[in-house]
C-alpha positions in Angstrom: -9.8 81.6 9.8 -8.7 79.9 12.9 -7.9 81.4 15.6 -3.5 81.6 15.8 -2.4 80.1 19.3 0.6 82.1 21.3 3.3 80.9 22.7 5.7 83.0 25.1 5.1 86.8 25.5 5.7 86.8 29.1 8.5 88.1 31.0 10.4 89.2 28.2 10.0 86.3 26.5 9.4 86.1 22.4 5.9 86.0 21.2 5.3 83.4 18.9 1.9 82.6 16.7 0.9 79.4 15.3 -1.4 79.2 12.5 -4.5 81.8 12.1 -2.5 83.2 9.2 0.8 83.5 11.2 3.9 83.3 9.8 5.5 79.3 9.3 6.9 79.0 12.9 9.8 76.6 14.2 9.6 74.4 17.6 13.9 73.2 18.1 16.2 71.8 20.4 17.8 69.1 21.8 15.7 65.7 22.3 16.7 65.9 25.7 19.0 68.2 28.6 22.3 67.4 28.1 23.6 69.1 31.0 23.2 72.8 31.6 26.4 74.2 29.5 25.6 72.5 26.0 21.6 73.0 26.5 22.0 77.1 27.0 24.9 77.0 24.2 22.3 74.8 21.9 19.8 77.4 23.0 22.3 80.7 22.4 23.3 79.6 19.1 19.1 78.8 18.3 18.4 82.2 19.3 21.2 84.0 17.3 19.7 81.8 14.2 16.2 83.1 14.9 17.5 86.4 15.0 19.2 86.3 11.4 16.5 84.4 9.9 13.6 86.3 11.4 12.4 83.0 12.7 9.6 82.8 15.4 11.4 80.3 17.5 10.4 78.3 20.4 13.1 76.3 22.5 11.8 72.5 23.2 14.2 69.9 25.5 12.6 67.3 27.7 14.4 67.2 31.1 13.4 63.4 31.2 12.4 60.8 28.3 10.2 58.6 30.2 9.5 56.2 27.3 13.5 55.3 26.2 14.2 52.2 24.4 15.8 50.7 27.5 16.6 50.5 31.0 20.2 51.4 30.1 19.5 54.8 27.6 20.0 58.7 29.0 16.7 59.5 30.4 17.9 63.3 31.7 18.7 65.4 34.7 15.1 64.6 35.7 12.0 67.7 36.9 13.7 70.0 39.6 17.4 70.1 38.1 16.0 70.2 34.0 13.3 72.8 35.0 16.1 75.1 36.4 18.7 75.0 33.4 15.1 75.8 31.2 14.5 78.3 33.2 18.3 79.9 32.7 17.7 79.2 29.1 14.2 81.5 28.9 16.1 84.0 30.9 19.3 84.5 29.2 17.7 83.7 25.3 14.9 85.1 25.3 13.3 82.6 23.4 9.7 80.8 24.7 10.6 77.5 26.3 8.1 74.1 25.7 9.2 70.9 27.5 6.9 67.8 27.9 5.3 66.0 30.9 4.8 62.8 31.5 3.0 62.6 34.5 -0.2 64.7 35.8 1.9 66.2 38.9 4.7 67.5 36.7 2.0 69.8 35.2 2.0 72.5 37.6 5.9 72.8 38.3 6.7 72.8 34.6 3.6 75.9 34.1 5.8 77.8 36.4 9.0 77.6 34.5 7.9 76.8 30.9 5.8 78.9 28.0 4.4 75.2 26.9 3.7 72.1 27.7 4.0 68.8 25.1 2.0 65.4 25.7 4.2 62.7 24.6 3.0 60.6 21.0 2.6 57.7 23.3 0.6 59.2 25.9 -2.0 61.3 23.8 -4.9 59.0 25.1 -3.7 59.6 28.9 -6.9 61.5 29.7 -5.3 62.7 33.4 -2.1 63.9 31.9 -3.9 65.8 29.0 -6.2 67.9 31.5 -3.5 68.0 34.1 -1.5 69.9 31.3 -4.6 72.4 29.9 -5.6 73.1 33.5 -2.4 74.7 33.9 -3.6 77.5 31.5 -0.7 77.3 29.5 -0.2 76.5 25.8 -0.8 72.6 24.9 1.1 70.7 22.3 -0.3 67.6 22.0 1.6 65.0 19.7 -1.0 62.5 18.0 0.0 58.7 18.3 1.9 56.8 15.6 -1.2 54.2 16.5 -4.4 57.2 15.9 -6.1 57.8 13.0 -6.1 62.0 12.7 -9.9 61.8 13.2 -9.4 60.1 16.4 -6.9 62.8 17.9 -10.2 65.0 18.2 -11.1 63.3 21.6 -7.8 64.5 23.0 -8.4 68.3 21.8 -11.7 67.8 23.1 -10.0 66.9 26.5 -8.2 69.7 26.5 -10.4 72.4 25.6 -13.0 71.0 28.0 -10.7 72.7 30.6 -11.1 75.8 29.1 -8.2 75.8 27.0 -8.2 77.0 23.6 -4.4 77.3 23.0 -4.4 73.8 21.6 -1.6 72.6 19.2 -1.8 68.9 17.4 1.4 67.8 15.8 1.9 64.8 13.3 4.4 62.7 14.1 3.8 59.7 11.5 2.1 56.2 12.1 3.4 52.7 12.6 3.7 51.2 9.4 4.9 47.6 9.8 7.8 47.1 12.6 10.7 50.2 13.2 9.0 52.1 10.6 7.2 55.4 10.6 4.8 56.6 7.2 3.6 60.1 7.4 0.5 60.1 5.3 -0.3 63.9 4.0 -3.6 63.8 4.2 -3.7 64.3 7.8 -2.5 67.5 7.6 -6.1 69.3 6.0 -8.2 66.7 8.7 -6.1 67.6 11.2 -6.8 71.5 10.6 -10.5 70.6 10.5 -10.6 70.2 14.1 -9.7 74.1 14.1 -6.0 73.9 15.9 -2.6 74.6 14.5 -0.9 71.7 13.0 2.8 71.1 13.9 4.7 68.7 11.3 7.3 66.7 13.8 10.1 66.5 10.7 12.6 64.4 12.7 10.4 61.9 14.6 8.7 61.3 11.3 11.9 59.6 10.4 12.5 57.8 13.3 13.2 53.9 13.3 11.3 52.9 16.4 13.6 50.1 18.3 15.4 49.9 14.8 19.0 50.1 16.3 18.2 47.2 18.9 18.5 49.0 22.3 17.9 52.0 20.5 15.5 54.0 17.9 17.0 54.7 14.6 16.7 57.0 12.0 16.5 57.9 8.2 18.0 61.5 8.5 18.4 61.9 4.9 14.5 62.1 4.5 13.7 64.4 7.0 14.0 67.9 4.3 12.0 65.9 1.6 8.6 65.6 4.6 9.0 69.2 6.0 8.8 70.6 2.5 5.7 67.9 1.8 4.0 68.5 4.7 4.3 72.9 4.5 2.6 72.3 1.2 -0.1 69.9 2.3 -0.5 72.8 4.9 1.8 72.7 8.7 1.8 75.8 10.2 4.7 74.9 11.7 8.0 72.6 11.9 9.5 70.2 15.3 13.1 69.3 14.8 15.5 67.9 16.8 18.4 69.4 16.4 22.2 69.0 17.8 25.5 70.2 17.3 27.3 66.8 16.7 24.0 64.4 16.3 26.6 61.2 16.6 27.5 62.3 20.1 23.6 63.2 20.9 22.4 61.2 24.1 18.9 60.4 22.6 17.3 60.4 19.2 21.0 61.3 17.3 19.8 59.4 14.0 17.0 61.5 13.4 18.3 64.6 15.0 19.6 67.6 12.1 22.8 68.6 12.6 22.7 72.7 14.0 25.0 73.7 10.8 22.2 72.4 8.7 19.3 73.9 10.1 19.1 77.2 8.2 19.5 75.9 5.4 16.5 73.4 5.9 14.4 76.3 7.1 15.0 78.0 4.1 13.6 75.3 1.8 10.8 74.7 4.0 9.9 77.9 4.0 9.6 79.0 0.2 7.7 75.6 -0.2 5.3 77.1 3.0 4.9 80.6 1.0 4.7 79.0 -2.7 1.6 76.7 -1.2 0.1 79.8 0.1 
């Protein structure tokens, strides 16, 4: 059995375990910061969720999406001003905080704040980004391409781990099937396990319409219960989802986001489909 992969733990932070025979964990929050009074409200009503459900939680919001649509879209507060409101969020939650980096000088500052770091889908192959991140010691959740085979996200583990890093998470995420669409093909969840890391299913990027509303990415929200029960059975050891309290109003990713009133509810499927399997 694989070795499980903690997140959090320090500084009264929650301790969460991925894979290794852990329990079927949750990475949620906002696509992106939103300003500091609905990102620590998000992340409040996340925690009091986690506590009812017994849920082993970690917060994830970027404080900038680097790779928007266009020029025009909400890219966030940017590093120094979305590392502080994360920071207030891990101190007045509780809950372990992941955000991704974009660049290999982000790295360090966000170590200091963060429980995590995420490599970006589209920046998987970035070879100084993806050492940058393991160097810091930290946690490393790297999202495989919508343009990799799951064989091929092998070189970015090895990456990784060649920094001495064995707290390695892959997370599927779909592939580019055609133009604004996104297949997730369950097979990659047992290959991607081969490579001996936790596998993440990304429920509500798997759904997105790349470009698909023009200016913006799109989604197919109604599918995204239908993959996170398929891929706990095919073997995730744990779920992404976006998740906001009025998805229509979210500044990034709102078609694919699962509206906060909703989100129990999906666990619960999710997760007799996760114990049934097992």
């Amino acid at each position: 059995m694989k070795k499980p992969v903690i997140i959090g733990g320090r500084d009264g932070t929650g301790r969460v375990k991925f894979g290794g025979g852990a329990p079927l964990a949750l990475i949620a929050g906002p696509c992106v910061i939103e300003g500091e009074k609905f990102t620590l409200s998000l992340a409040e009503k996340l925690a009091a969720l986690a506590r009812k459900k017994r849920i082993p939680l970690v917060f994830k919001a970027s404080f900038d999406k680097a790779n928007r649509t266009s020029l025009k879209s909400y890219r966030g507060p940017g590093l120094a001003e979305g590392l502080r409101i994360l920071a207030r969020v891990r101190r007045e939650t509780g809950l372990p905080v992941m955000t991704d980096i974009h660049e290999p000088a982000q790295a360090r500052a966000a170590a200091g704040v963060v429980d995590a770091l995420q490599i970006p889908a589209f920046l998987s192959r970035q070879t100084d980004l993806v050492t940058a991140a393991a160097r810091t010691g930290l946690p490393v959740n790297i999202k495989k391409a919508q343009f990799m085979a799951p064989e091929d996200i092998a070189h970015a583990v090895d990456k990784a781990r060649a920094q001495g890093n064995r707290g390695v998470l892959v997370t599927e995420r779909g592939a580019s099937f055609g133009y604004h669409n996104l297949v997730v093909d369950m097979r990659s969840f047992p290959q991607l396990a081969a490579l001996g890391v936790p596998v993440v299913f990304d429920a509500t990027h798997s759904v997105q319409l790349p470009g698909g509303l023009g200016r913006a990415s799109g989604g197919q929200r109604e599918f995204i219960s239908v993959l996170a029960k398929a891929a706990c059975a095919a073997g995730a050891d744990a779920l992404f989802v976006e998740t906001h309290t009025a998805p229509a109003r979210a500044l990034s990713d709102g078609p694919n986001a699962v509206p906060l009133a909703q989100l129990g509810g999906l666990w619960d499927s999710a997760l007799a489909v996760w114990r049934a399997a097992r």
